[in-house]
C-alpha positions in Angstrom: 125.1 102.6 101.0 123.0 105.0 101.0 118.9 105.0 100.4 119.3 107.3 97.1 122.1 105.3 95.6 120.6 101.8 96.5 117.1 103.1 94.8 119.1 103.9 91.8 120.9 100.6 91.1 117.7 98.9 91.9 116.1 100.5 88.9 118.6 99.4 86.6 117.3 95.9 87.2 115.2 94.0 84.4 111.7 93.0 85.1 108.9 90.6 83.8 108.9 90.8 79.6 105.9 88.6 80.1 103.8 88.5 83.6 102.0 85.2 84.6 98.4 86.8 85.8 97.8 83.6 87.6 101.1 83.5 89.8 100.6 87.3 90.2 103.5 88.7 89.2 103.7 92.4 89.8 107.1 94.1 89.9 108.6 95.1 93.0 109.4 98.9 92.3 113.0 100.1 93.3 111.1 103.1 95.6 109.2 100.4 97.6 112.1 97.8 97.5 114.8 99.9 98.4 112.6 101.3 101.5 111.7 98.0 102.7 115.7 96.8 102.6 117.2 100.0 103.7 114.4 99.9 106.6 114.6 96.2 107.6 119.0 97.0 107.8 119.4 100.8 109.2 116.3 100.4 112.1 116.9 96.6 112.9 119.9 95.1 111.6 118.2 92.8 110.1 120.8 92.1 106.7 124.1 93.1 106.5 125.9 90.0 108.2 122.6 87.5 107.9 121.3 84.8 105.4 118.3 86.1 103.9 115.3 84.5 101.9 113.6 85.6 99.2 110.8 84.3 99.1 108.2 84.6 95.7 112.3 86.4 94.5 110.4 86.8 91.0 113.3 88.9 89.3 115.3 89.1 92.3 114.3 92.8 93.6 114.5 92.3 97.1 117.1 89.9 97.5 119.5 91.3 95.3 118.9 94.9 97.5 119.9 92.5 100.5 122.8 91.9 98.9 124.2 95.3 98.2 123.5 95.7 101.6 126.3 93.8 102.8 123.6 90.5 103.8 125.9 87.2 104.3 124.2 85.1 101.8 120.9 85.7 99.7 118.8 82.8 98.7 115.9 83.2 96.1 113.2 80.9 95.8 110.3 81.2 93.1 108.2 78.6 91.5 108.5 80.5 87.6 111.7 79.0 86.0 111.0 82.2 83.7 111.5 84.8 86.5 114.3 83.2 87.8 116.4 83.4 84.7 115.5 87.2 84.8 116.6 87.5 88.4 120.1 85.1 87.6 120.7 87.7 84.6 120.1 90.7 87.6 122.9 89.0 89.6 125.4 88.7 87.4 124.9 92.7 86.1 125.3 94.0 89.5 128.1 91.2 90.1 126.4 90.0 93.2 126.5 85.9 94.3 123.0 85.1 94.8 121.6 81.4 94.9 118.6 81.3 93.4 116.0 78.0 93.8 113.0 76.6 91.9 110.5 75.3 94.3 106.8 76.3 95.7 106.8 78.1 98.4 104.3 76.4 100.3 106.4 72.7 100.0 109.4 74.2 101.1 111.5 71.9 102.9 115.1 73.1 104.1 117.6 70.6 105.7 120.2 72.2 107.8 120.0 75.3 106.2 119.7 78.3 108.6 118.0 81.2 107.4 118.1 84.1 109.6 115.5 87.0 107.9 112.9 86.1 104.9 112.4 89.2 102.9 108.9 88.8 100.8 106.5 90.8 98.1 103.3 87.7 98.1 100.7 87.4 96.1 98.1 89.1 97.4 95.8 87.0 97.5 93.4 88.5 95.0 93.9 85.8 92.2 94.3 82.5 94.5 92.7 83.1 98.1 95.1 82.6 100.6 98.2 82.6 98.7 99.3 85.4 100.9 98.9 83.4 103.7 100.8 80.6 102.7 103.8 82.8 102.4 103.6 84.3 105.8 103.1 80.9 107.4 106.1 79.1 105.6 108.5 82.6 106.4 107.8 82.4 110.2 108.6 78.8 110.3 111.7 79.1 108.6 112.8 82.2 109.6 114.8 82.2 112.7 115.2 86.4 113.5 112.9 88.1 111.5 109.9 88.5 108.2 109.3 91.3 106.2 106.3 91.2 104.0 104.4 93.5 102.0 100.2 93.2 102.1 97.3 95.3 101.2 96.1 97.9 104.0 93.0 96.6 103.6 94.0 93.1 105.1 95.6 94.7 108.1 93.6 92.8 111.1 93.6 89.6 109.4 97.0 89.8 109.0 97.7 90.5 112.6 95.1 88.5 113.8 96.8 85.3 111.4 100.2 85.5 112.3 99.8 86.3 116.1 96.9 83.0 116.4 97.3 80.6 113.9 101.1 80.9 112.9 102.3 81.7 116.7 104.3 84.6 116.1 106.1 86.0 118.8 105.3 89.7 117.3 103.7 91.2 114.2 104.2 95.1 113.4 103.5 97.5 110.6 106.5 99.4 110.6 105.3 101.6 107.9 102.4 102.3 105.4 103.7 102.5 101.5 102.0 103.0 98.3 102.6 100.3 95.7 102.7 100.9 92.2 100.8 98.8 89.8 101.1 99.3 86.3 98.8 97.9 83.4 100.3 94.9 83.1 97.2 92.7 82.2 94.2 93.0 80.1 91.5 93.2 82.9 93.7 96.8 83.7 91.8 99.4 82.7 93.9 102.4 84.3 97.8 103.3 83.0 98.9 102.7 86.7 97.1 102.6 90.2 98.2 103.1 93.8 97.6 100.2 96.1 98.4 100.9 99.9 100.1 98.4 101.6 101.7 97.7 104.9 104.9 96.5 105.3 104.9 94.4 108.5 107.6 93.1 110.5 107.3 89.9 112.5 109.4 87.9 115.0 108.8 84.2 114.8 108.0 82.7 118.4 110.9 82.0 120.4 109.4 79.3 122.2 
């Protein structure tokens, strides 16, 4: 598939009606989420063939661009029962099989499941400190080949300096710089729509 066409059926998807400020919930545009897939496949191999997490799913952005990807199996997990009854509603429209799960990231616990890339839009960080971080240190202990994440620029040495020290990866790498799109969403917006540069990193959890 290509980039153009998996941007376009990516913007067909539904997204929050209602956004939960305190969980964060910003849409994952089909310009950055297609990019990140489409990257994370055509430069590393990273989906088509592989089970894939989504982790923090929300509506199902990511994974469902996984998906249409040719990725083996997709697995969604998000603590908002609300989300995921968008993202189920995403799956069926684009006729993809997607298991979606209600859980908190942070608790995960998987038994004998193997999961082989985590795909992943956190929080930021900006509402909870650290919620970022809980991601990222969850995805590189589950994740047996690869993480994609998105983060602010501006976090771009903790980030590295994080994952390679405290979580053990075996590699972290921005792979490229993208501009999110943040909408007014919430009352504390005062601007129609701002940019927000982020990094979307690729790590390799340690293969010791």
């Amino acid at each position: 598939m290509k980039l153009k066409q998996l941007e376009g059926l990516l913007g067909t998807l539904q997204q929050f009606s209602c956004p939960k400020i305190e969980l964060e919930q910003y849409p994952t545009g089909p310009h950055i989420s297609s990019r990140m897939i489409y990257m994370a496949e055509n430069s590393f191999g990273d989906i088509s063939n592989k089970v894939v997490a989504d982790f923090g799913c929300g509506c199902g952005t990511l994974g469902l661009a996984a998906g249409l990807l040719d990725a083996e199996h997709v697995i969604g997990f998000d603590v908002d029962t609300d989300s995921l009854e968008i993202a189920t509603a995403n799956a069926e429209d684009l006729e993809l099989d997607m298991d979606f799960v209600q859980c908190d990231v942070k608790n995960l616990v998987l038994r004998g499941q193997i999961i082989d890339t985590v795909i992943m839009n956190p929080p930021f960080g900006t509402r909870k400190k650290g919620a970022d971080m809980d991601f990222l240190k969850m995805a590189l202990k589950v994740a047996s080949g690869a993480v994609y994440s998105l983060h602010k620029t501006t976090t771009r040495e903790h980030i590295k300096r994080a994952a390679l020290s405290d979580y053990a990866a075996g590699s972290a790498e921005v792979i490229c710089e993208l501009k999110f799109d943040v909408p007014k969403l919430y009352k504390h917006h005062k601007k129609k729509e701002v940019d927000i540069a982020v990094d979307l990193w690729r790590f390799e959890p340690s293969r010791n």
